[in-house]
Every structure is written in structure tokens, then in C-alpha cells.
Legacy VTK file of the C-alpha trace (Angstrom):
# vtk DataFile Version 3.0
C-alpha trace
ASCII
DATASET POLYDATA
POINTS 173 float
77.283 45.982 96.965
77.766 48.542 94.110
81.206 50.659 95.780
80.978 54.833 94.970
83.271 54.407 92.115
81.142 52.383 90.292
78.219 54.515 91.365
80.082 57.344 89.776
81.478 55.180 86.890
77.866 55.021 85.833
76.872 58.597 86.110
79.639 59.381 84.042
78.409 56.885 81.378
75.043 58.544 81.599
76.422 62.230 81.677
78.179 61.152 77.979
74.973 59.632 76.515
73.172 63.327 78.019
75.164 65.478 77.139
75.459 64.014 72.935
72.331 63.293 72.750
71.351 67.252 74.177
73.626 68.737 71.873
72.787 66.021 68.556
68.926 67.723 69.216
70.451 70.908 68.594
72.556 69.728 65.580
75.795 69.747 67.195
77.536 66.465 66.956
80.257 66.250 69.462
83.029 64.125 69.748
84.193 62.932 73.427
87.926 63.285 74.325
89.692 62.555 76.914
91.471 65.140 79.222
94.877 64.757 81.890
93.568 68.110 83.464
91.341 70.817 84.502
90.754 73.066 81.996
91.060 76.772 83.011
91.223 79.593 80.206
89.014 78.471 77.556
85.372 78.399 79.782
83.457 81.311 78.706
80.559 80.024 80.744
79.265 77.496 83.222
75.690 76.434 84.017
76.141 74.535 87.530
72.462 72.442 88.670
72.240 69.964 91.574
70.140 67.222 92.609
68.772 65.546 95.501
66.479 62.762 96.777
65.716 60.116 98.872
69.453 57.619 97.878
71.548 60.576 95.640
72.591 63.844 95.552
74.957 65.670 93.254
75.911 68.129 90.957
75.728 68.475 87.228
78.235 70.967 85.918
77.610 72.483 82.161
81.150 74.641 80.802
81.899 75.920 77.424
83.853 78.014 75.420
81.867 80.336 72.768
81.614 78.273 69.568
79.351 75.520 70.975
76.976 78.006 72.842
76.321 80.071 69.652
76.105 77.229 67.461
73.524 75.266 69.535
71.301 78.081 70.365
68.230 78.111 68.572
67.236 81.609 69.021
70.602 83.351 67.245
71.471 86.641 69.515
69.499 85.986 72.572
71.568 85.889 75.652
74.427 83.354 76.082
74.003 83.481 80.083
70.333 82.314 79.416
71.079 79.507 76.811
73.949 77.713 78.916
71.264 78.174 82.151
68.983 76.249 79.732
71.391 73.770 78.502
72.220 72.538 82.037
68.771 72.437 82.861
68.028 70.613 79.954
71.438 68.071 80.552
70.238 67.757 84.223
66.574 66.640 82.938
68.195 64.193 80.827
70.454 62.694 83.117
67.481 62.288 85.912
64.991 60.597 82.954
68.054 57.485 82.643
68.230 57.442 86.734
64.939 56.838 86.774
65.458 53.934 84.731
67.585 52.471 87.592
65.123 53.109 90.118
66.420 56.525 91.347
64.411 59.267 91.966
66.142 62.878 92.018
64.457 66.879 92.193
66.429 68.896 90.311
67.521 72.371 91.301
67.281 76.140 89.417
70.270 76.771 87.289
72.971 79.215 88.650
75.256 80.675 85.418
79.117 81.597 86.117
81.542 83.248 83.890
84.853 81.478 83.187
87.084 84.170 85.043
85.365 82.508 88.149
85.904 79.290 88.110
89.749 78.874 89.332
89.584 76.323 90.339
87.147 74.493 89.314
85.756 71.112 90.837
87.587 68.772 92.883
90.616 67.476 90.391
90.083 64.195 91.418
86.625 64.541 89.468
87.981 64.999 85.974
85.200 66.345 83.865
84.016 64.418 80.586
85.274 66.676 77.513
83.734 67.120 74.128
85.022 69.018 70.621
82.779 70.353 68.545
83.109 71.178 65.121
84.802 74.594 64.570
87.080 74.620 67.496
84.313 74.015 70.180
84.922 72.838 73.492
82.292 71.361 76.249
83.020 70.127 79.657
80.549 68.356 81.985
81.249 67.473 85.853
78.724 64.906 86.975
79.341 63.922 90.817
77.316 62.007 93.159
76.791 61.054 96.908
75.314 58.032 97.575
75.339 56.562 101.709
77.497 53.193 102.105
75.856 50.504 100.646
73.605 52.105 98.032
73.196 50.072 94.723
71.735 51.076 91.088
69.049 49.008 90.609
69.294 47.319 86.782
67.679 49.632 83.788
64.133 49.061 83.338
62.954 49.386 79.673
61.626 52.827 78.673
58.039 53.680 80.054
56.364 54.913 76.799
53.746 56.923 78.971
56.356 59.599 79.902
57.224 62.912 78.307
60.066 62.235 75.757
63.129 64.482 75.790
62.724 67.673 73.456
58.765 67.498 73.795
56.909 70.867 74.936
54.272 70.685 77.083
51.971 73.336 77.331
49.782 74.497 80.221
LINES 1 174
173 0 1 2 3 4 5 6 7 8 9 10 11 12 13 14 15 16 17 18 19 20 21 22 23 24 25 26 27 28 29 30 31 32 33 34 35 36 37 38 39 40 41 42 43 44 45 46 47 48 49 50 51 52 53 54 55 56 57 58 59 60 61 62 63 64 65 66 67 68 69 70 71 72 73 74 75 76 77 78 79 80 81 82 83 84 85 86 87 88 89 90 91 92 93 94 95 96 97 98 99 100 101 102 103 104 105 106 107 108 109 110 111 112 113 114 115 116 117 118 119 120 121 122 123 124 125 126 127 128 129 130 131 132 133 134 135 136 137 138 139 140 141 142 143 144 145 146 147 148 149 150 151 152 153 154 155 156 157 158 159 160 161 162 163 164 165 166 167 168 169 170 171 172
């Protein structure tokens, strides 16, 4: 048996390797920190997505100050509110592509944006987020939490299916 911690020991692992590897295609190299509280003041913005399926559900939560939001965006003036909803999304997509390696299978909710004035307080405290610096005094946060009924184990990573849709690929209908 695989307790909840260790469920959520392992989400956290894969919310770190998501949410570099997101911002590294974007050319923001972050560096992970660790944090002894909620932060509160600094969150310009917060791109919250959840999850569900047959074994999991949970919530994927995206906050930032300004500096990382500007300097990841691609498309320099276009809506911040729109880029963060698009970075969770993105985070979310990432996260469910290394569950599925596990044997999970998850459907992904719409993004819903907040501003930083709302978030007091944030998620549960005893769900510390995973925190990130970026270069020029950026800051990232990411809450990653998970359900999972009594008795529900990850099922050991199966190598990469090369048939699937890499991460970063456009498809086009």
C-alpha cells in the first residue's frame, strides 16, 4: 500500500520536474527554493486548474509575481490574465502526460485566473506550495494536491510512448 503522503510526495516531485521544464521551454530557468510559509503580498496572479478521473482528483495551482509572467510570455504585451490561464493549463498538461506514465488517467479542467489581492489565504497551510526564483527577482509558486480513496497505489513509470504528442508540439485541426 502506497499511504496519501507518499501519493502526494510524488505529485510534488512531478509538479517540480513540470513546472522547470514549462518555464526552461520558455527560456526561464528557475531555481527551486524552499519556503517555511504561505506567501501572501508578492502574487500578482494565480491560474488555479483541477483534475479528475477514475483513482485521482486534485488541483494544480499556478501563482506569480510580475517578472516571471512578462519574461516567459512569448507574445510581449498581450494580456497577463491570459498568459498565467495558459501557463497553468500548460503545467496541468504536463503534470497529467508523467501520471500517465504511472498508469493514471486524469481530465483536466478550464483555467480560472485570480488576482493576488484574492487569495488570503491561500491553500490549506499544511500544503506548502513548491517555490521557484527566477532570474531578476522572479518568484513562482505551484500547489499540487491530490485525493486518492484508501488504498490507491501509483503504478511504476512506464517508459515514454513515442506515439504521443510531445510537450510544446502544436497540433493543428
Amino acid at each position: 500500500m502506497q499511504p496519501h503522503a507518499e501519493c502526494q510526495k510524488l505529485l510534488s516531485q512531478v509538479s517540480v520536474e513540470s513546472t522547470q521544464s514549462l518555464f526552461e521551454a520558455y527560456g526561464l530557468s528557475l531555481t527551486r527554493y524552499a519556503v517555511e510559509k504561505v506567501p501572501g503580498h508578492e502574487i500578482l496572479m494565480c491560474g488555479v486548474i483541477g483534475f479528475t478521473g477514475p483513482t485521482l482528483r486534485g488541483t494544480v495551482i499556478l501563482a506569480a509575481n510580475e517578472m516571471p509572467l512578462i519574461a516567459s510570455n512569448p507574445v510581449q504585451g498581450s494580456p497577463l490574465r491570459d498568459w498565467i490561464a495558459e501557463l497553468t493549463n500548460q503545467l496541468a498538461g504536463r503534470v497529467k502526460n508523467r501520471l500517465r506514465a504511472h498508469g493514471v488517467e486524469i481530465y483536466i479542467t478550464t483555467p480560472v485566473v485570480l488576482r493576488g489581492e484574492h487569495l488570503a489565504p491561500v491553500p490549506r497551510a499544511e500544503i506548502l506550495p513548491e517555490c521557484f526564483a527566477a532570474p531578476g527577482g522572479g518568484v513562482l509558486w505551484v500547489w499540487t494536491e491530490v485525493e486518492a480513496p484508501e488504498g490507491f497505489v501509483l503504478a511504476e513509470a512506464e517508459a515514454a510512448d513515442d506515439s504521443s504528442v510531445n510537450e510544446g508540439d502544436a497540433l493543428m485541426f
